[in-house]
N, C-alpha and C positions, 0 to 999 in steps of 0.2 A: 072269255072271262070266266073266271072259277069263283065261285061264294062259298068261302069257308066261314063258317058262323063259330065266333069265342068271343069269352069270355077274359078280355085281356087285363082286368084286376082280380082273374085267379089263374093261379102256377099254371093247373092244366091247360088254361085255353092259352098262356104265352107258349107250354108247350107245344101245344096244340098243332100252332101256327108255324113257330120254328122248324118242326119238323115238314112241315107244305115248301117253308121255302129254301130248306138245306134240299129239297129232293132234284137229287139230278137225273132221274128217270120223266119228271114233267117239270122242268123249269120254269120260275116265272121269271118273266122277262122283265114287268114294271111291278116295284111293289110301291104303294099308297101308304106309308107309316105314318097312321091318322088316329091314335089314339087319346081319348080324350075327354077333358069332361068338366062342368061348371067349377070351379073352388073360389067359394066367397069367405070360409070362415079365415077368423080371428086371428092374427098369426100370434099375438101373446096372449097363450092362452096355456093352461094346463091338460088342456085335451086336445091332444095333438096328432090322434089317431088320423083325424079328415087328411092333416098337413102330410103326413107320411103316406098315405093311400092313394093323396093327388100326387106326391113325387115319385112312389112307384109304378101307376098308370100312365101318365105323362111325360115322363124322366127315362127313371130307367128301363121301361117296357119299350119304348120306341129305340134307343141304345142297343138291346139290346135284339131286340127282332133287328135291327140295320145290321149288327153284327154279323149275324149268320147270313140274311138277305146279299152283302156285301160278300162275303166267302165265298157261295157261292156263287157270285157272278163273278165275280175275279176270277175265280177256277174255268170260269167259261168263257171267259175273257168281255163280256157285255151285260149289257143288262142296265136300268134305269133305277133310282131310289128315290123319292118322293117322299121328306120331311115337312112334317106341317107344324109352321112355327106359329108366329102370330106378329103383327104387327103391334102386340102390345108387350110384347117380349123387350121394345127397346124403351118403353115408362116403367114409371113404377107406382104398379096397382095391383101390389100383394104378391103372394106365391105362387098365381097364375103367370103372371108376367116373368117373373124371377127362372119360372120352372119355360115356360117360351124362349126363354134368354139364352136358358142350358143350351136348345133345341136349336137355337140359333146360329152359335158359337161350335156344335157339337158337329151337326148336319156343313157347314163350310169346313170346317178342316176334314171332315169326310169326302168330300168332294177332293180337296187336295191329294188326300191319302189315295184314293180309288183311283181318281184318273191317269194315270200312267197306264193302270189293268182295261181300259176301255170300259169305266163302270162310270157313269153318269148319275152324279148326287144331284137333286135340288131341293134347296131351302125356298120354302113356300111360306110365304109372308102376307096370308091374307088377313083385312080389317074386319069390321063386323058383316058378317052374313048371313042372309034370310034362313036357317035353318031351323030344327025342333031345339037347339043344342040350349040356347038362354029357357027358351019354357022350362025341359028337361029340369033344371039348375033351379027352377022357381025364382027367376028373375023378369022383368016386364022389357019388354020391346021398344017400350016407348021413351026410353031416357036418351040415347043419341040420336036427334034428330034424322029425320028419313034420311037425306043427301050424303049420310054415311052407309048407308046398309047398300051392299052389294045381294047381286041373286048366286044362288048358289052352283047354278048353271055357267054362269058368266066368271067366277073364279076359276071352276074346273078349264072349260074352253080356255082362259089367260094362259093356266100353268101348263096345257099341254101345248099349250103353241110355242109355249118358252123351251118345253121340254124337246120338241120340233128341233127349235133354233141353237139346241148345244148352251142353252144357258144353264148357271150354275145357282140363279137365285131368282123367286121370282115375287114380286108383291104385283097382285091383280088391281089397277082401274091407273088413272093417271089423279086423282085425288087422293090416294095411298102413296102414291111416290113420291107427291110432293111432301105429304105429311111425313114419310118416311125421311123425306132429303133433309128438310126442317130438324 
């Protein structure tokens, strides 16, 4: 496991990065496109900077590292891609959801596209989880009651067992799937 540290809402740290996973002298084999980050503002609003910075960090930054990430593994004929959507990508609660939805829709036709090359996409569908990621965002913990909050351990373990099993989508616990089938 390699820690490459960026800063994926500036140019340099997407380049950063692109250039780690175009290298075919240390190939990565699984990459995690997990970019991401609270957006609660406004969407009618006149200041629309937040709106535009959360669809470049969330949007077109993960697009956009799969891109290169996918190139290269096609060229090698293998390799894993790990899209982190959201289970809230399929409601609608703002531009967070909206911008999951892309990720959603984006990450399954990449799966289409790649697999003939022996390149394994999966759409990762996880609900709320125990992370820093709501503090971060200056939101409270305490509005979806507990019996939805997954551990952050327990999502990762789901998606690599799916990832295991040749699946192309994965939403973690059997109270997400249901929610999801609904």
């Amino acid at each position: 496991c390699e820690i490459l540290e960026a800063d994926l809402s500036a140019e340099g740290g997407v380049e950063a990065v692109s250039q780690c996973l175009a290298s075919q002298d240390n190939p990565i084999e699984v990459f995690v496109n997990n970019a991401g980050q609270g957006l609660y503002h406004q969407l009618a609003t006149t200041y629309t900077q937040p709106l535009v910075d959360g669809i470049n960090l969330m949007a077109t930054t993960p697009v956009r590292l799969g891109a290169v990430a996918g190139a290269a593994m096609k060229e090698r004929g293998h390799g894993v891609i790990i899209n982190t959507a959201s289970v809230s990508g399929l409601v609608s609660m703002g531009l967070y959801s909206a911008i999951k939805a892309l990720v959603r829709v984006w990450s399954t036709s990449y799966a289409i596209e790649l697999a003939p090359a022996g390149v394994q996409v999966v759409t990762f569908m996880p609900g709320w989880v125990r992370t820093e990621f709501h503090t971060r965002a200056g939101k409270k913990t305490s509005s979806p009651p507990g019996f939805f909050w997954l551990s952050a351990d327990r999502v990762a373990r789901e998606c690599l067992r799916d990832v295991d099993r040749g699946k192309t989508y994965c939403v973690p616990s059997k109270r997400y799937k249901v929610i999801v089938a609904l």
